[in-house]
N, CA, C and O atoms as CSV, one atom per row, in Angstrom:
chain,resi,resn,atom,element,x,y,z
A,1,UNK,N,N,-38.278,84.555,74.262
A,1,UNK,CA,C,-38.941,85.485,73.399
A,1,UNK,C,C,-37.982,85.896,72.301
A,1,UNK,O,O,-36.942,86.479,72.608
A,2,UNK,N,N,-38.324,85.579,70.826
A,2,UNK,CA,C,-37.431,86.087,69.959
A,2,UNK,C,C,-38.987,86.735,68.736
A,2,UNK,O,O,-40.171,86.598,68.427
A,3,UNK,N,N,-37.653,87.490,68.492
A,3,UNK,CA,C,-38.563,88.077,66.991
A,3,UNK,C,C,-37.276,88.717,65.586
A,3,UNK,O,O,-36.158,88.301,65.284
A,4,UNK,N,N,-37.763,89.378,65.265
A,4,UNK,CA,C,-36.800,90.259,64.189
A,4,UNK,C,C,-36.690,91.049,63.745
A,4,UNK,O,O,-37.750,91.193,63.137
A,5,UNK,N,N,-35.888,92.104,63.474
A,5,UNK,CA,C,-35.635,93.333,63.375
A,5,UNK,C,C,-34.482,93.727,62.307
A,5,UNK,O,O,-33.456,94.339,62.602
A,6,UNK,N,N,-34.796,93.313,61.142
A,6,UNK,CA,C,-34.239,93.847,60.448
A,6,UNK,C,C,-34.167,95.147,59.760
A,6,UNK,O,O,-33.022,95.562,59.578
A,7,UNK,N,N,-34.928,95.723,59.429
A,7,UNK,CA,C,-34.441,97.277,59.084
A,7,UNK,C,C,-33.816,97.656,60.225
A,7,UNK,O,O,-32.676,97.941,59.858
A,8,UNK,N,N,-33.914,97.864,61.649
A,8,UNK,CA,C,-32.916,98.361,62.755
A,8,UNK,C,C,-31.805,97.834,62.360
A,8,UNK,O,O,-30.873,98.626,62.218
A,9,UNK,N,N,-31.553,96.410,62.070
A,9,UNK,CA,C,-30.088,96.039,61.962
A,9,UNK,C,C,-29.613,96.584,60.443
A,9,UNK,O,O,-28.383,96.624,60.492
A,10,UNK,N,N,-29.984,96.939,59.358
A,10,UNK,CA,C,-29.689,97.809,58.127
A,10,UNK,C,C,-29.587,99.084,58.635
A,10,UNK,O,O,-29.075,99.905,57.874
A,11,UNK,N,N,-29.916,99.444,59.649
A,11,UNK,CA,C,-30.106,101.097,59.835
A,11,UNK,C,C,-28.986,101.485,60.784
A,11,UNK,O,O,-28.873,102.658,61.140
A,12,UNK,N,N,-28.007,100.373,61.279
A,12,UNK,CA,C,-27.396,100.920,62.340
A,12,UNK,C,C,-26.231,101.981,61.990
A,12,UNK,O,O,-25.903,102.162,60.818
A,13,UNK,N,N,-25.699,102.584,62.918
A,13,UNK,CA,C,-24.670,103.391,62.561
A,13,UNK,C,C,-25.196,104.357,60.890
A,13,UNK,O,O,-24.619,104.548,59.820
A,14,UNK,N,N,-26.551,104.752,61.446
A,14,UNK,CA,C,-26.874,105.925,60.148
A,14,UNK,C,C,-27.579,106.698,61.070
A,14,UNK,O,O,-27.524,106.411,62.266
A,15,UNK,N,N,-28.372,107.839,60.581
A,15,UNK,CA,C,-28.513,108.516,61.130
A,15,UNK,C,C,-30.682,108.685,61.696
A,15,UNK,O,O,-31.365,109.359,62.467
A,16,UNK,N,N,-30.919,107.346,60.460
A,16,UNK,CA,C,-31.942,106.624,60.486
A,16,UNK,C,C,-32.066,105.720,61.620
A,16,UNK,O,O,-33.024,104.949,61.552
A,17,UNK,N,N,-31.398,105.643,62.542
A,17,UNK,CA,C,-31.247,104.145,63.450
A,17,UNK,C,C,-32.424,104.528,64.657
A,17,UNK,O,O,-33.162,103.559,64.835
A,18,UNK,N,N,-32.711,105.497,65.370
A,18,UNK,CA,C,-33.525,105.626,66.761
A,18,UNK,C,C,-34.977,105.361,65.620
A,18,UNK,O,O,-35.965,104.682,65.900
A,19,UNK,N,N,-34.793,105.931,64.627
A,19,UNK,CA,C,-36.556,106.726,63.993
A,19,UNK,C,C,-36.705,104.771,63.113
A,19,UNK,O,O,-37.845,104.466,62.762
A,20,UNK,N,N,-35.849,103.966,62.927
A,20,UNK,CA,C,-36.180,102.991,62.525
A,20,UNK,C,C,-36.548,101.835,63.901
A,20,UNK,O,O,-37.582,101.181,64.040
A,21,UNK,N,N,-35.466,101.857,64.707
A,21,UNK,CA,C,-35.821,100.895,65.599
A,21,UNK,C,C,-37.018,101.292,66.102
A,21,UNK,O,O,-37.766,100.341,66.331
A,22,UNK,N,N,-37.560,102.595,66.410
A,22,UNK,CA,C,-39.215,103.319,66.984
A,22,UNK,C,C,-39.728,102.549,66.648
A,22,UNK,O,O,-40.029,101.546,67.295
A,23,UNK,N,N,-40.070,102.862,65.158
A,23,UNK,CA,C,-40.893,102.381,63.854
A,23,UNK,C,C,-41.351,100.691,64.035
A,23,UNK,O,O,-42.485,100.274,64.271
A,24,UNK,N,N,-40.159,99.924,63.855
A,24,UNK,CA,C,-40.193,98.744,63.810
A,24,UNK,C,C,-40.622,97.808,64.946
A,24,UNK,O,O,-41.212,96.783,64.602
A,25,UNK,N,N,-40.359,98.065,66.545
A,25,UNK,CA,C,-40.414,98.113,67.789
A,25,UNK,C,C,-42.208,98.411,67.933
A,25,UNK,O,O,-42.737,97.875,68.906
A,26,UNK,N,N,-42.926,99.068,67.191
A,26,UNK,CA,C,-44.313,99.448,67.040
A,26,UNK,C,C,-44.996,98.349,66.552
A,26,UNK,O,O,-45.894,98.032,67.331
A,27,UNK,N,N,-44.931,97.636,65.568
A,27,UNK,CA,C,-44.993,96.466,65.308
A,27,UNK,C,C,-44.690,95.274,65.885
A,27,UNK,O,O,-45.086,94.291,65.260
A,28,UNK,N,N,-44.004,95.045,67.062
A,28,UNK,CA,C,-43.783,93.876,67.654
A,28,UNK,C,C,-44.830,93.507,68.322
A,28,UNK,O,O,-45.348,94.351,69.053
A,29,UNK,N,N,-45.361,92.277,68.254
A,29,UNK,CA,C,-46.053,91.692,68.597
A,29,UNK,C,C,-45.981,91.352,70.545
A,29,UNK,O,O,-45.178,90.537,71.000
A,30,UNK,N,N,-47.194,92.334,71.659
A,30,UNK,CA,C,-46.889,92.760,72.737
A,30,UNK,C,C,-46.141,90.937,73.713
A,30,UNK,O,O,-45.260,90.737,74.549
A,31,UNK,N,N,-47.008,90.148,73.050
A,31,UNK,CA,C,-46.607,88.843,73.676
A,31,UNK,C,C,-45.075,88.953,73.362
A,31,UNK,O,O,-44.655,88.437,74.397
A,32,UNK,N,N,-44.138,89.219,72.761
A,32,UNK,CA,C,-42.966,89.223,72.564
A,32,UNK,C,C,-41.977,89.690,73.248
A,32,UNK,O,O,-40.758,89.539,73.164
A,33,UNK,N,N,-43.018,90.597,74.310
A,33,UNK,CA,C,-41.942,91.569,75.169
A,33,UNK,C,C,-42.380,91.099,76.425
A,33,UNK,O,O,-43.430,90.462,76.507
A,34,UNK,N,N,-41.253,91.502,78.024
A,34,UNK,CA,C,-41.870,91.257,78.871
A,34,UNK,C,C,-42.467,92.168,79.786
A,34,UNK,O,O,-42.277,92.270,80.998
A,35,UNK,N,N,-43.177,92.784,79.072
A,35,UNK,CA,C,-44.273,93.706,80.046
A,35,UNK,C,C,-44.964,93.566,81.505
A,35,UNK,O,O,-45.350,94.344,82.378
A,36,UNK,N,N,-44.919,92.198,81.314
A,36,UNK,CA,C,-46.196,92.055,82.463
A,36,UNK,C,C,-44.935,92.061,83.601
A,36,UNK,O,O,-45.288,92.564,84.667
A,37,UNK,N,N,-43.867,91.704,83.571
A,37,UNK,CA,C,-42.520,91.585,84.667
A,37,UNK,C,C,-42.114,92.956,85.142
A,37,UNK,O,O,-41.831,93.158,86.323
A,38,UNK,N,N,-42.079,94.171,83.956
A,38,UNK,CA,C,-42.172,95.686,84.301
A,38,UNK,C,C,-43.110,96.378,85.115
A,38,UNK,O,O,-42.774,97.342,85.804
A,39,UNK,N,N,-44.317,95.917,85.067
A,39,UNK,CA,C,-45.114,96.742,85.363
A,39,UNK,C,C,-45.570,96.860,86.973
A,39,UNK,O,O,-45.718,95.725,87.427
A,40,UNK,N,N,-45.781,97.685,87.761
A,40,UNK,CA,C,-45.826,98.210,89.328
A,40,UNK,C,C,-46.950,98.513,89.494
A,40,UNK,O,O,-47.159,98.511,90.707
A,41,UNK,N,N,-48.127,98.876,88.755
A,41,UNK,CA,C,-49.448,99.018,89.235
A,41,UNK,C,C,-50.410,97.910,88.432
A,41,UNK,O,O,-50.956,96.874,88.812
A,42,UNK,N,N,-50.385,98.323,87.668
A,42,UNK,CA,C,-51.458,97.178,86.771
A,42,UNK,C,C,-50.764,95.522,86.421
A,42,UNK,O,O,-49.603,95.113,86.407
A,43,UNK,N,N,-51.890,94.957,86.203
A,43,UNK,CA,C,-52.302,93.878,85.725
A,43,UNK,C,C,-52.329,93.465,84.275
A,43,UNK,O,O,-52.052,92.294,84.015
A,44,UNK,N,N,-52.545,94.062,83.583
A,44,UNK,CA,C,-52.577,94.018,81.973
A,44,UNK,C,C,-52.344,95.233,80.991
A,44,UNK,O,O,-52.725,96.403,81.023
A,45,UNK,N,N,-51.766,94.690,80.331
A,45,UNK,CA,C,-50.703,95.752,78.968
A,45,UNK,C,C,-52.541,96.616,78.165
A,45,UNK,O,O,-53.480,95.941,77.742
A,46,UNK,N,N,-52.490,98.162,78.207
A,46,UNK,CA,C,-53.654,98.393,77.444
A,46,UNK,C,C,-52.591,99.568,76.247
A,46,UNK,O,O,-51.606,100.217,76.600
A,47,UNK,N,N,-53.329,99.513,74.545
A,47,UNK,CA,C,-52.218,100.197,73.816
A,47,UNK,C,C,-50.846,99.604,73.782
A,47,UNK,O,O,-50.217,98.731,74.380
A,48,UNK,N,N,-50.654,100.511,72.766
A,48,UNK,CA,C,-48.808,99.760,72.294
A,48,UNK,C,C,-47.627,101.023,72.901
A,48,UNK,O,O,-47.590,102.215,72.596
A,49,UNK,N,N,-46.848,100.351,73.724
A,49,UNK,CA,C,-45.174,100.829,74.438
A,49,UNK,C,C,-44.863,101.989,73.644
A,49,UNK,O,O,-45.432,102.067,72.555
A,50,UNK,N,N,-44.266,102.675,73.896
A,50,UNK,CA,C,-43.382,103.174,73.013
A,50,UNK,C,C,-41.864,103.050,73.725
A,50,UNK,O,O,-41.673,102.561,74.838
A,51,UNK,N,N,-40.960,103.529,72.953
A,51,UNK,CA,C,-39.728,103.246,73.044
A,51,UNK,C,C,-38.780,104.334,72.825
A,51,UNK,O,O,-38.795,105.011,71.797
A,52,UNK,N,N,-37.857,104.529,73.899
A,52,UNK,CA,C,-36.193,105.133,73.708
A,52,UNK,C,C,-35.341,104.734,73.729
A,52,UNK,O,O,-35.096,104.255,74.836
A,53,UNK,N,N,-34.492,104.603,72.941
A,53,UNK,CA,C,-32.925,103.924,73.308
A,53,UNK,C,C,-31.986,104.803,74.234
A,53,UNK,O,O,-31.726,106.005,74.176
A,54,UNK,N,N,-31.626,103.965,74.976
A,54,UNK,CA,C,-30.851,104.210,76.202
A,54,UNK,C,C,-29.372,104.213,75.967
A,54,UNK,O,O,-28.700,104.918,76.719
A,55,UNK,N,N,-28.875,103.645,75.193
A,55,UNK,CA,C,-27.789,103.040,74.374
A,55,UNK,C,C,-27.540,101.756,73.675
A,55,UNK,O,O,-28.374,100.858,73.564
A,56,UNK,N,N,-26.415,101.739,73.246
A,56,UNK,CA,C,-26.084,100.729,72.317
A,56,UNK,C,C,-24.680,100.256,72.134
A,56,UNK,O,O,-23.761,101.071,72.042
A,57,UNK,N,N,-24.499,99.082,72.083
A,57,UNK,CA,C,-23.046,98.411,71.427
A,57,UNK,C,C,-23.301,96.977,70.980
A,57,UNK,O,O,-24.199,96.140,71.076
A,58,UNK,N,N,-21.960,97.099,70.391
A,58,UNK,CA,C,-22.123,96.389,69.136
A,58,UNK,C,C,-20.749,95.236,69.427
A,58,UNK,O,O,-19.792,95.774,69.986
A,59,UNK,N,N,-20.627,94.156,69.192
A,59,UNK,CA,C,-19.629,93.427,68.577
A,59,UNK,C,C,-20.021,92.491,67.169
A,59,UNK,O,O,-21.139,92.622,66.672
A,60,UNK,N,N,-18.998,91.529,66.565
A,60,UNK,CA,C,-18.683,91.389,65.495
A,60,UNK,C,C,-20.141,89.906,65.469
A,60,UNK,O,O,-20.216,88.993,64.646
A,61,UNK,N,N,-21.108,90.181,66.689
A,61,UNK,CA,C,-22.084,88.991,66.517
A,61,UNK,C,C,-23.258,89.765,66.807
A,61,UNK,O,O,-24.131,89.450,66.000
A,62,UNK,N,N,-23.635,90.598,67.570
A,62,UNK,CA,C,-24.487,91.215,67.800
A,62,UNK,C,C,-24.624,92.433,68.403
A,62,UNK,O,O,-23.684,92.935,69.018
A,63,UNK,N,N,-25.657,92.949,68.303
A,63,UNK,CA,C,-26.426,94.262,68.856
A,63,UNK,C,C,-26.642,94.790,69.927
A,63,UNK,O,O,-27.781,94.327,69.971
A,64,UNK,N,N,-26.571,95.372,70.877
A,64,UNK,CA,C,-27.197,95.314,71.881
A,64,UNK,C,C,-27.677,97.001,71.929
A,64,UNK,O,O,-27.063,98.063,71.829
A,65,UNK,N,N,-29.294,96.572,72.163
A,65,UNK,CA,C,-29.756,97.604,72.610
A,65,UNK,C,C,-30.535,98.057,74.257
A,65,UNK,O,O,-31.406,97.281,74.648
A,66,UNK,N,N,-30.308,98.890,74.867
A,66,UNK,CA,C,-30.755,98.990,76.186
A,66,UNK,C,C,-31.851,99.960,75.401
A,66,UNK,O,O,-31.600,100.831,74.568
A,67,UNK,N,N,-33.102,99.560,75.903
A,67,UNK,CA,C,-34.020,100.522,75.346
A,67,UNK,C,C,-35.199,100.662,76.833
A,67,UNK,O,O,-35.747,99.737,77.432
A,68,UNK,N,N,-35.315,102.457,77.148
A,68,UNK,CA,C,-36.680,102.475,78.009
A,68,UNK,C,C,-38.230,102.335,77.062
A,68,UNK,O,O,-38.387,102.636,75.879
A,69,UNK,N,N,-39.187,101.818,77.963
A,69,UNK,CA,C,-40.615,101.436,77.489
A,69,UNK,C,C,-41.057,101.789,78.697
A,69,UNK,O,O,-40.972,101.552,79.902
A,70,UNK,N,N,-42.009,103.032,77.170
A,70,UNK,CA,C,-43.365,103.938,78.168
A,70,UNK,C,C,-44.783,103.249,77.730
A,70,UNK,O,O,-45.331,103.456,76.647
A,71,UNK,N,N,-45.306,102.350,78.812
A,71,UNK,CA,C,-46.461,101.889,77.975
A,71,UNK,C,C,-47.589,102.321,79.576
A,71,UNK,O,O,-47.246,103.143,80.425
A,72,UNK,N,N,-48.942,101.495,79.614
A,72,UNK,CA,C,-49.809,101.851,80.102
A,72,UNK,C,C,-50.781,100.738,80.290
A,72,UNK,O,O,-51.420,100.111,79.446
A,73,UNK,N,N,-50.753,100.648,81.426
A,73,UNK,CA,C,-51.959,99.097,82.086
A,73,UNK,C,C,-52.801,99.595,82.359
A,73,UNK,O,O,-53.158,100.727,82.033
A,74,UNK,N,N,-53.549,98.469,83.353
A,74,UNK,CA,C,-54.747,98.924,84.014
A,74,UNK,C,C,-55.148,97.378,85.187
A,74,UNK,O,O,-54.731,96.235,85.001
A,75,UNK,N,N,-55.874,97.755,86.117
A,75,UNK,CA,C,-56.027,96.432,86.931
A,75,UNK,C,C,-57.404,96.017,86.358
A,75,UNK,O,O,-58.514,96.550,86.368
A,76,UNK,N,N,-56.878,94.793,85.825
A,76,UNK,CA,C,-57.680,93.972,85.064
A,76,UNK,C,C,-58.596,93.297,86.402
A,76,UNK,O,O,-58.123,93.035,87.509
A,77,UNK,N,N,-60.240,93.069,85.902
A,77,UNK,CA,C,-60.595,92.409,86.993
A,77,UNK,C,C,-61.480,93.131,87.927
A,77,UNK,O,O,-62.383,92.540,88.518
A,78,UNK,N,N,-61.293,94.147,88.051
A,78,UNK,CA,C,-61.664,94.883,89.141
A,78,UNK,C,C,-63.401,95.817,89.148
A,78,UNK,O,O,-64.003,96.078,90.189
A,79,UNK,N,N,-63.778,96.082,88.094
A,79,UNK,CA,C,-64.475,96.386,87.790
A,79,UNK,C,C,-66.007,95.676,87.415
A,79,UNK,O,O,-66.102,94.569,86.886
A,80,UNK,N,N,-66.985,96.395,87.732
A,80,UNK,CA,C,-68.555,95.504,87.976
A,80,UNK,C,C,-68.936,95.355,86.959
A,80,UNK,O,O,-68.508,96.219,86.193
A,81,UNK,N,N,-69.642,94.572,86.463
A,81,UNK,CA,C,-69.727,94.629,85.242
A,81,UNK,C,C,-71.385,95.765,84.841
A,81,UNK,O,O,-71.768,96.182,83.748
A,82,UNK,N,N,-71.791,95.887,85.749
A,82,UNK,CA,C,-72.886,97.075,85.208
A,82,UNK,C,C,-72.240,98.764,85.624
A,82,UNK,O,O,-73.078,99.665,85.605
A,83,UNK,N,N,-70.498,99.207,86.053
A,83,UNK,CA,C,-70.144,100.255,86.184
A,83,UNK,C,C,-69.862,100.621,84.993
A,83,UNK,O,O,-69.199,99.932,84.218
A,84,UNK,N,N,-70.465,102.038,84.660
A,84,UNK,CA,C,-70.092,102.485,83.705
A,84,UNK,C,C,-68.998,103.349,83.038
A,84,UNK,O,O,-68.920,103.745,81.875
A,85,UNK,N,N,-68.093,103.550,84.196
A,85,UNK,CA,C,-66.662,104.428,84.205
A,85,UNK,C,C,-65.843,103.027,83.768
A,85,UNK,O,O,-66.042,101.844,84.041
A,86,UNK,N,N,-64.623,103.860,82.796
A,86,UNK,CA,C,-63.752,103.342,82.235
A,86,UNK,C,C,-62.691,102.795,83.235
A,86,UNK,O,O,-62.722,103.586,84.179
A,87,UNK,N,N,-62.074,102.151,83.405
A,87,UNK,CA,C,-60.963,101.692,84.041
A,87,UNK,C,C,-59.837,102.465,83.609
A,87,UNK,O,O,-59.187,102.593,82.571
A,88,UNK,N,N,-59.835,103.107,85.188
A,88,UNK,CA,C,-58.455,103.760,85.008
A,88,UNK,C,C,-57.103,103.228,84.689
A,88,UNK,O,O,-56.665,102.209,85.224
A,89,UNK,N,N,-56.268,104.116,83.572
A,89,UNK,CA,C,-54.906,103.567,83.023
A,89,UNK,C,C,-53.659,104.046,83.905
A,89,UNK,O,O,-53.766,105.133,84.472
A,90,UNK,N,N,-52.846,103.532,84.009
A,90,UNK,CA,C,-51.465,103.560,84.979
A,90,UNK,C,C,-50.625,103.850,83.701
A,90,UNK,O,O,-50.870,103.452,82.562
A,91,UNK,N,N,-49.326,104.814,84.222
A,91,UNK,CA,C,-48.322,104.561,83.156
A,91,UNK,C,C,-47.679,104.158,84.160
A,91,UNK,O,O,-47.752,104.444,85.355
A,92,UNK,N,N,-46.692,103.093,83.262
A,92,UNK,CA,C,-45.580,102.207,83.377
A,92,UNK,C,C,-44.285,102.825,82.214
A,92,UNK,O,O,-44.202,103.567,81.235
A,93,UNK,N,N,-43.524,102.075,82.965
A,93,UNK,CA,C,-41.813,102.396,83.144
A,93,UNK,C,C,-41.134,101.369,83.452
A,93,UNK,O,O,-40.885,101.044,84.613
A,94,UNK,N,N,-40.585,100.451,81.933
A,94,UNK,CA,C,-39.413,99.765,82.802
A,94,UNK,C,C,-38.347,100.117,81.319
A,94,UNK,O,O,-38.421,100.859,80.339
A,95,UNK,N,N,-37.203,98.920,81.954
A,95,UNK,CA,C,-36.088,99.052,80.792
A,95,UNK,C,C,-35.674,97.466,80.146
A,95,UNK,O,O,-35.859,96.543,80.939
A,96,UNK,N,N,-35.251,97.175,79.071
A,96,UNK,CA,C,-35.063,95.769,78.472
A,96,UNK,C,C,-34.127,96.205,77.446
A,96,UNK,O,O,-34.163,97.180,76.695
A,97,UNK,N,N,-33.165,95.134,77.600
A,97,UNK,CA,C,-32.002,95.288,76.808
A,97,UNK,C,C,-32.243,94.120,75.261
A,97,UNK,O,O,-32.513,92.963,75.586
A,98,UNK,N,N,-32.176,94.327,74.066
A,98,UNK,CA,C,-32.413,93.771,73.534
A,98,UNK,C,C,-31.235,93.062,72.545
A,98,UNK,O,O,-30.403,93.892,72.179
A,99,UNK,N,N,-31.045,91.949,72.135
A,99,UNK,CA,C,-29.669,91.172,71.363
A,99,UNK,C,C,-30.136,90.688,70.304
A,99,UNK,O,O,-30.874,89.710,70.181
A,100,UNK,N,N,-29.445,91.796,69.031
A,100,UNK,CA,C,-30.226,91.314,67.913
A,100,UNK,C,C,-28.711,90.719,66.881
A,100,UNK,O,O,-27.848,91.315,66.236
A,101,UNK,N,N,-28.958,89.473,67.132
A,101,UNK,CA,C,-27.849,88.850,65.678
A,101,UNK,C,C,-27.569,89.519,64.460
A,101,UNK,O,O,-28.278,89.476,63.455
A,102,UNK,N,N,-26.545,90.115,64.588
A,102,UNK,CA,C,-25.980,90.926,63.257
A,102,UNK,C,C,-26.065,90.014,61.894
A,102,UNK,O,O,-26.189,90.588,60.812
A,103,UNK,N,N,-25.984,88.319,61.977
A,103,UNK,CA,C,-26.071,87.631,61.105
A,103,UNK,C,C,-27.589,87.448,60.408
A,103,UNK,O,O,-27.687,87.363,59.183
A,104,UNK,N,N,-28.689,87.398,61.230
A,104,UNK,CA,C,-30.169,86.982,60.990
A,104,UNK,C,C,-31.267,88.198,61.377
A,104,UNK,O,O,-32.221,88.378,60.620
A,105,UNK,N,N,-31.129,88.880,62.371
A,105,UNK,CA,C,-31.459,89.799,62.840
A,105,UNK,C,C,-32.580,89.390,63.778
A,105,UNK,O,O,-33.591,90.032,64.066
A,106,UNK,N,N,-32.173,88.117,64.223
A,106,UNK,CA,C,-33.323,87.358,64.614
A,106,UNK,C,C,-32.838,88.496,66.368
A,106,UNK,O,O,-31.755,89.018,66.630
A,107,UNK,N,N,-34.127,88.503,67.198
A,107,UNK,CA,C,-33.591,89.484,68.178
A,107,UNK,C,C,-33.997,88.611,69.578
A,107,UNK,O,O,-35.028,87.949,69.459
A,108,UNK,N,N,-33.507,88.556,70.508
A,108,UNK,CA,C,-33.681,88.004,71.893
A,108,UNK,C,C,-34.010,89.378,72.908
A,108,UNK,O,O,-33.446,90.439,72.636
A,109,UNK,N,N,-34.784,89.310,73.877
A,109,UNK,CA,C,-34.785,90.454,74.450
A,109,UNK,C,C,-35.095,90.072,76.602
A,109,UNK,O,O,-35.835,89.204,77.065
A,110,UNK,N,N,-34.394,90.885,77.245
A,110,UNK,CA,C,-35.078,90.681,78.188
A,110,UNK,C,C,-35.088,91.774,79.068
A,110,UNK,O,O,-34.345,92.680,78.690
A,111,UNK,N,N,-35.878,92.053,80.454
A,111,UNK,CA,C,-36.037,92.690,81.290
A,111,UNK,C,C,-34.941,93.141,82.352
A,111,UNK,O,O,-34.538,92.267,83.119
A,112,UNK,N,N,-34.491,94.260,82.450
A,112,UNK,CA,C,-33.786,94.965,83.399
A,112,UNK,C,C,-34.312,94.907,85.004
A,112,UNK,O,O,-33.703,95.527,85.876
């Protein structure tokens, strides 16, 4: 799974850096992350994650961010198709450290 994140990597070490990586991290495309490996009750990703950074370091190649993700499933499947109650949502909780190339900003990410 790769993607890119460049304004986070322009933003680092300012004071813009949590409120940009948020921002940008909102936009990632959910296939990009590994959600479905986090998650303890449900079956399928419903809505978009949100995100905290946990910390960060840096060397002279890349990024590293440990970031928690608060997102929200549901058990896919389960439901009749003439019930008329919504399928109940689960929140989920995991953590993924993410490695974003200081050169490209191209970013690699995986599951804790």
């Amino acid at each position: 799974m790769s993607f890119s994140l460049p304004r986070t990597l322009a933003a680092w070490q300012t004071p813009a850096f949590a409120d940009t990586f948020k921002e940008e991290m909102s936009g990632v495309d959910l296939s990009e992350l590994p959600l479905l490996g986090l998650m303890q009750y449900g079956s399928a990703v419903v809505g978009h994650p949100k995100f905290m950074i946990l910390g960060t370091t840096a060397n002279s190649e890349t990024l590293q961010i440990r970031t928690g993700v608060f997102f929200q499933s549901v058990l896919a499947g389960c439901n009749c198709s003439d019930d008329p109650t919504a399928p109940d949502t689960n929140n989920e909780y995991g953590e993924l450290e993410l490695m974003v190339d200081r050169a490209s900003a191209s970013t690699r990410v995986h599951s804790n």
